[in-house]
TISE-908870 format. One record per residue (C-alpha): x, y, z; chain; residue in one letter. Coordinates in Angstrom, 3 decimals. Example, Ala and Ser with C-alpha at 12.3 -4.5 7.8 and 13.67 -1.06 7.14 Angstrom:
BEGIN
<rec <12.300 -4.500 7.800> "A" "A">
<rec <13.670 -1.060 7.140> "A" "S">
//
This chain:
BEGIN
<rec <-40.613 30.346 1.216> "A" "X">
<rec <-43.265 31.672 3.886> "A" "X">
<rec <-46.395 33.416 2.446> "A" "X">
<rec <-48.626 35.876 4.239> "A" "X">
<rec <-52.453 36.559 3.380> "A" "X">
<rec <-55.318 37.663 5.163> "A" "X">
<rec <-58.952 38.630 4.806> "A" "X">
<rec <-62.033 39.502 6.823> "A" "X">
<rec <-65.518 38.424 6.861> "A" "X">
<rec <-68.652 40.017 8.439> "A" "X">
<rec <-69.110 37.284 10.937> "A" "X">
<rec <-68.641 35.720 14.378> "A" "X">
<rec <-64.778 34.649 14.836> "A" "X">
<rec <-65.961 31.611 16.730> "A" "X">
<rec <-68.475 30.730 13.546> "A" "X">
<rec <-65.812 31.539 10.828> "A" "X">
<rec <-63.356 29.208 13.014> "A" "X">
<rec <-65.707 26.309 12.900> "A" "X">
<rec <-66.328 26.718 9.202> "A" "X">
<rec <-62.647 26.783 8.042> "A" "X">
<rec <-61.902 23.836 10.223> "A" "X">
<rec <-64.368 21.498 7.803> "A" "X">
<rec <-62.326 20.223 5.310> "A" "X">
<rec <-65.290 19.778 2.689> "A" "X">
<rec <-66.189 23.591 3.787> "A" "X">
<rec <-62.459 24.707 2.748> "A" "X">
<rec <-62.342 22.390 -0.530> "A" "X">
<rec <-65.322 23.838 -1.835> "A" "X">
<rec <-64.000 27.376 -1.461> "A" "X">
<rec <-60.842 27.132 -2.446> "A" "X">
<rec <-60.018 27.444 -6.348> "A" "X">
<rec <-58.721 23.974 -7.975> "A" "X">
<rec <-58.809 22.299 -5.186> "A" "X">
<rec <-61.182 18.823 -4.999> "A" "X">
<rec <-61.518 16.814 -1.675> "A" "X">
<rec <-60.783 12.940 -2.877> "A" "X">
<rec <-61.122 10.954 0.442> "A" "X">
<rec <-61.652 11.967 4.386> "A" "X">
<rec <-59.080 9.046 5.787> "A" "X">
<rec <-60.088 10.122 9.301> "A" "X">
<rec <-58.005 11.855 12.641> "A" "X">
<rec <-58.422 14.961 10.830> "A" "X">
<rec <-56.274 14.023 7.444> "A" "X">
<rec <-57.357 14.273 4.027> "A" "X">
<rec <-56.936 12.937 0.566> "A" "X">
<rec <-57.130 15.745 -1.973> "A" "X">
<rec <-55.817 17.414 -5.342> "A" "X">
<rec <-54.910 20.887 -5.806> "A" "X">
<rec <-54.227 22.679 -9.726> "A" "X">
<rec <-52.319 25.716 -9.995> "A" "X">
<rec <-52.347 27.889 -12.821> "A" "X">
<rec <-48.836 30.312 -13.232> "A" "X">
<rec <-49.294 31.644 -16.886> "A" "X">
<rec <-48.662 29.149 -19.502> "A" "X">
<rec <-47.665 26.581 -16.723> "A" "X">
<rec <-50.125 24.444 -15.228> "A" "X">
<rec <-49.346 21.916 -12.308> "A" "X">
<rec <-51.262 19.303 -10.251> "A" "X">
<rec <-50.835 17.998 -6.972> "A" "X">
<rec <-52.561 15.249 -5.465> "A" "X">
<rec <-51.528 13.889 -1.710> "A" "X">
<rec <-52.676 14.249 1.917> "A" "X">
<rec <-53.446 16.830 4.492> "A" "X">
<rec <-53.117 16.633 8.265> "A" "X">
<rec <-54.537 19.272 10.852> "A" "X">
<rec <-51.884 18.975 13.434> "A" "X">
<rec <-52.903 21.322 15.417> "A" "X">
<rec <-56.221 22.873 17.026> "A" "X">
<rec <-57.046 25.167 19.614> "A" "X">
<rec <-60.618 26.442 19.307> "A" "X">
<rec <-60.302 29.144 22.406> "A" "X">
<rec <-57.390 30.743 20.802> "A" "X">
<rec <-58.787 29.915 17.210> "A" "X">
<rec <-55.273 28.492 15.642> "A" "X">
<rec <-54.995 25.533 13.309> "A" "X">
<rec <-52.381 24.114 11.845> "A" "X">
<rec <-52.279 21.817 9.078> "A" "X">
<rec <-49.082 19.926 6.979> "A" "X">
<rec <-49.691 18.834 3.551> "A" "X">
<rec <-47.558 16.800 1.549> "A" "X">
<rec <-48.312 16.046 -2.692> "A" "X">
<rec <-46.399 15.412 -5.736> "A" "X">
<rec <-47.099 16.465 -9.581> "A" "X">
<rec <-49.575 13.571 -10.796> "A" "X">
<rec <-46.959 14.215 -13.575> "A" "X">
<rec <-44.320 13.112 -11.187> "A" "X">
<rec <-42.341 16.597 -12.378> "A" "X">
<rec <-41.917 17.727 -8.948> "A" "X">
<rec <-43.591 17.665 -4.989> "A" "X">
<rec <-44.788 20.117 -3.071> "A" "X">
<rec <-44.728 20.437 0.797> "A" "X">
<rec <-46.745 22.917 3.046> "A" "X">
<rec <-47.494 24.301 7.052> "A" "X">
<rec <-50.518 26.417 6.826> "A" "X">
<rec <-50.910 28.087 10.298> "A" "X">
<rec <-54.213 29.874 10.774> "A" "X">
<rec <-55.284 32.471 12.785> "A" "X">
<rec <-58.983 33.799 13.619> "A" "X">
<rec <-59.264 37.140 15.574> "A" "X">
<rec <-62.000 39.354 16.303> "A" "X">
<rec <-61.448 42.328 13.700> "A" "X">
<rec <-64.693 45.106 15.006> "A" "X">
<rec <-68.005 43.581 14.408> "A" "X">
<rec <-66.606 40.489 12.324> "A" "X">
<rec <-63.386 38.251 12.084> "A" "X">
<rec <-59.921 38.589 10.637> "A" "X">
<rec <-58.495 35.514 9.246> "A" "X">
<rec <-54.788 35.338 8.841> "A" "X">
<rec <-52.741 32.457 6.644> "A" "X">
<rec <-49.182 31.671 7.259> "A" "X">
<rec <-47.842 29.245 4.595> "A" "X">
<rec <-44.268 27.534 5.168> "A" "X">
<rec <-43.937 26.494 1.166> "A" "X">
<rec <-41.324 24.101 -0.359> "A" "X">
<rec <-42.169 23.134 -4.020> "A" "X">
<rec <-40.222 21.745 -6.385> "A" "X">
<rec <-40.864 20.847 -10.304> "A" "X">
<rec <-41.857 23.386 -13.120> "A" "X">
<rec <-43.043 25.717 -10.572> "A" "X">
<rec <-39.909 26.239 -8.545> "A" "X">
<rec <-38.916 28.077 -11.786> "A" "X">
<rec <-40.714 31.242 -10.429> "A" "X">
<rec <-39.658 31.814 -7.947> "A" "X">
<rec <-41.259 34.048 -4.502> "A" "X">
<rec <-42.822 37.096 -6.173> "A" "X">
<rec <-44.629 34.947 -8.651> "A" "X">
<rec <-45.651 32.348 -6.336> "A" "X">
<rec <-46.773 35.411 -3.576> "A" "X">
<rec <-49.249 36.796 -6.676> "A" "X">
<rec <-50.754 33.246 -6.824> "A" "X">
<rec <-51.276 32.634 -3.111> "A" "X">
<rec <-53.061 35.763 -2.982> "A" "X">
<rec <-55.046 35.363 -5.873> "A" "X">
<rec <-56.004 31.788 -4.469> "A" "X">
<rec <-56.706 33.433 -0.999> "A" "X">
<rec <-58.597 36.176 -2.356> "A" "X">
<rec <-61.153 33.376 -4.254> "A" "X">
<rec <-61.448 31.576 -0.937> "A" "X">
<rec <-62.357 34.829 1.016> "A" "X">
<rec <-65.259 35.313 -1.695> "A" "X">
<rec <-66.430 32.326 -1.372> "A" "X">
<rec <-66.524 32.168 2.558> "A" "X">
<rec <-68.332 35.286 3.079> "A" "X">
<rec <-70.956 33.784 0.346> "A" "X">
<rec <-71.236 31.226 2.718> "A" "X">
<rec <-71.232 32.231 5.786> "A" "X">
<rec <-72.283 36.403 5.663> "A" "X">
<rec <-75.090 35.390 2.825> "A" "X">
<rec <-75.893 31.597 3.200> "A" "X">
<rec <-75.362 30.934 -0.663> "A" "X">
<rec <-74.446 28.076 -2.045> "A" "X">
<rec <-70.438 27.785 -3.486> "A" "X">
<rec <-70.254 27.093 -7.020> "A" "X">
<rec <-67.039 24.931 -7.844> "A" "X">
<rec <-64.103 26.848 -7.275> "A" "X">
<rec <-61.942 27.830 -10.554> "A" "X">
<rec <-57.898 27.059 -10.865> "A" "X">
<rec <-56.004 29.671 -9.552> "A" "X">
<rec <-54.115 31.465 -12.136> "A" "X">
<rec <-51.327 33.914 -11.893> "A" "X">
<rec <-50.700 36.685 -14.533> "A" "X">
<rec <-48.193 35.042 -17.368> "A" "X">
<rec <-44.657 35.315 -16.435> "A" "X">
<rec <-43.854 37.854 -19.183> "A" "X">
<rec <-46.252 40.242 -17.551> "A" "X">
<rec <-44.709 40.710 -14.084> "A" "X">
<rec <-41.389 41.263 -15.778> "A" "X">
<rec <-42.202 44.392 -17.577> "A" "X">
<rec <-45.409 44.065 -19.372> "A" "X">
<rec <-48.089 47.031 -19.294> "A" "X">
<rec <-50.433 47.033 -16.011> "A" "X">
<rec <-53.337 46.025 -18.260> "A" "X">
<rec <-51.902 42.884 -19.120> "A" "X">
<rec <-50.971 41.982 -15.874> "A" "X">
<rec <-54.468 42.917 -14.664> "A" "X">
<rec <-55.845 40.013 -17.289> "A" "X">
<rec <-54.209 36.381 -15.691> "A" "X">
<rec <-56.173 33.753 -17.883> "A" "X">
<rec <-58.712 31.924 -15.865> "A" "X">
<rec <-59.474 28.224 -17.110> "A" "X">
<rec <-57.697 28.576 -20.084> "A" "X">
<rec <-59.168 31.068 -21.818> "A" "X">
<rec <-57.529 34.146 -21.979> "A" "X">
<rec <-58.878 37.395 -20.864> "A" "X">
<rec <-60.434 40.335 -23.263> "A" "X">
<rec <-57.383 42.485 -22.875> "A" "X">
<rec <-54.525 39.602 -23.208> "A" "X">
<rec <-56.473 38.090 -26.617> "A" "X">
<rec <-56.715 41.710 -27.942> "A" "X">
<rec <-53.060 42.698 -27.381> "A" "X">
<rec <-51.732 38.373 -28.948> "A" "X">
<rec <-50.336 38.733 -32.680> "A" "X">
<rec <-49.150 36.064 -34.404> "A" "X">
<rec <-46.140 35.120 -34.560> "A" "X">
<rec <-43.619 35.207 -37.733> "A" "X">
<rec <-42.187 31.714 -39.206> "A" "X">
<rec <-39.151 31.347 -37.907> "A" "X">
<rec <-36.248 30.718 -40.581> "A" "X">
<rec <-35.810 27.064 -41.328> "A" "X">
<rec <-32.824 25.817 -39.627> "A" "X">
<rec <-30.194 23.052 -41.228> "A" "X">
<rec <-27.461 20.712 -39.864> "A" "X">
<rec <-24.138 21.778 -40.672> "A" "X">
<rec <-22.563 19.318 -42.351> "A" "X">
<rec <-19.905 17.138 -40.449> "A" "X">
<rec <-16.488 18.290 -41.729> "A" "X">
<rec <-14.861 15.696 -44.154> "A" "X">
<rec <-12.062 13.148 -42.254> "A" "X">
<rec <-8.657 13.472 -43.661> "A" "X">
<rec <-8.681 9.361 -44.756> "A" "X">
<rec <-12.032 9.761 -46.882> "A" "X">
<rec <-10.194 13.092 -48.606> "A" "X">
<rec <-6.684 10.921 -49.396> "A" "X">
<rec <-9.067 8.668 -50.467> "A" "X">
<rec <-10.896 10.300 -53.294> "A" "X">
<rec <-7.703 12.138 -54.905> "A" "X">
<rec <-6.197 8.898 -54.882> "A" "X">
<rec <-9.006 6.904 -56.549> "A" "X">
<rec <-9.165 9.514 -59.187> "A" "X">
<rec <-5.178 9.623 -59.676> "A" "X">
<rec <-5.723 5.939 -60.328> "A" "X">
<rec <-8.373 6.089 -62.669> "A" "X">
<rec <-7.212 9.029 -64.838> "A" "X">
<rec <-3.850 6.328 -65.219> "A" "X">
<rec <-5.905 3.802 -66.098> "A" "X">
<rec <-7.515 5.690 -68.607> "A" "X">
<rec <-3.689 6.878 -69.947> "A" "X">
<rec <-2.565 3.471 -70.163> "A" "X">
<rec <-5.583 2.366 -71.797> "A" "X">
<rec <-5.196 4.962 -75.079> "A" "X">
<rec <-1.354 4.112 -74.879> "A" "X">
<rec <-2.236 0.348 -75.777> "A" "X">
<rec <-4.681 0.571 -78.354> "A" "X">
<rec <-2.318 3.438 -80.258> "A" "X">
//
């Protein structure tokens, strides 16, 4: 599926080009994501969590810039991970773009995503809602850094408003995604509990034809007995 995002910061394009291209820059801004090991040539160790309501999955594996053209300010980078779970892999070409955009830049994200597992269950819409959430976190936290000179505090797991909510639940809820696991003011207000469901039994097997013959003829045989027995002792 290919995902589009964009966002603008208040800066030079040439100095927000240089910042994205540091790997330890982007991992830092970029929610659940955790540099592991630089292995050199531009390629990267890392992990990644991703939060789609009740569904959490993590990816650990390596990223490669493939491509880099600081006069035209384009990167391109191929990452490759699978579910630490081993429920599923996921496989991505991230092709940015930096352009002057008035006074500042205007950075735009092309993701070529193939992802397999739990998550694969959502399909694009869903998946679209947590890119941009994720992308919206890292455009925060770049303009902190760069616009203001702040320092990044770790970046949360992306989250994506439960699955129940983009298929028809109020605007409100939606508007609420749960961030770390705990759920937001609106969502806790609006949970009931649940009623018991109704305990369930086994039907039981139906009875064989042989076991049936069986019993009537055991008790043919002893209600004889028991005839024969009385017609003796008269």
């Amino acid at each position: 599926m290919l995902i589009e995002n964009s966002f603008d910061v208040a800066a030079d394009p040439d100095e927000v080009f240089t910042f994205l291209q540091d790997a330890h820059n982007v991992a830092a801004c970029f929610p659940g994501a955790e540099l592991v090991e630089d292995l050199g040539d531009d390629s990267y160790r890392g992990k990644v969590k991703i939060k789609v309501g009740p569904v959490t999955a993590a990816y650990q594996g390596v990223a490669k810039i493939v491509e880099k053209d600081g006069v035209a300010r384009v990167a391109v980078l191929v990452a490759d991970g699978k579910d630490t779970r081993g429920a599923g892999t996921a496989k991505a070409k991230a092709t940015m773009r930096v352009t002057p955009a008035g006074e500042g830049a205007h950075v735009a994200l092309e993701t070529d995503l193939t992802i397999s597992g739990k998550l694969a269950q959502f399909g694009r819409g869903i998946m679209a809602d947590v890119s941009g959430r994720m992308v919206g976190e890292l455009a925060s936290r770049v303009r902190q850094r760069i616009e203001n000179g702040g320092e990044v505090l770790a970046a949360p797991v992306a989250s994506a408003a439960p699955v129940g909510a983009a298929s028809g639940a109020t605007p409100s809820a939606a508007a609420s995604p749960a961030v770390n696991g705990a759920a937001a003011p609106a969502a806790a207000a609006a949970t009931t509990t649940a009623p018991r469901p109704a305990p369930q039994f086994e039907e039981a097997p139906p009875m064989k034809a042989s076991v049936l013959i069986r019993i009537v003829l055991a008790g043919y045989l002893e209600r004889w007995a028991a005839r024969l027995r009385k017609s003796t002792e008269a």
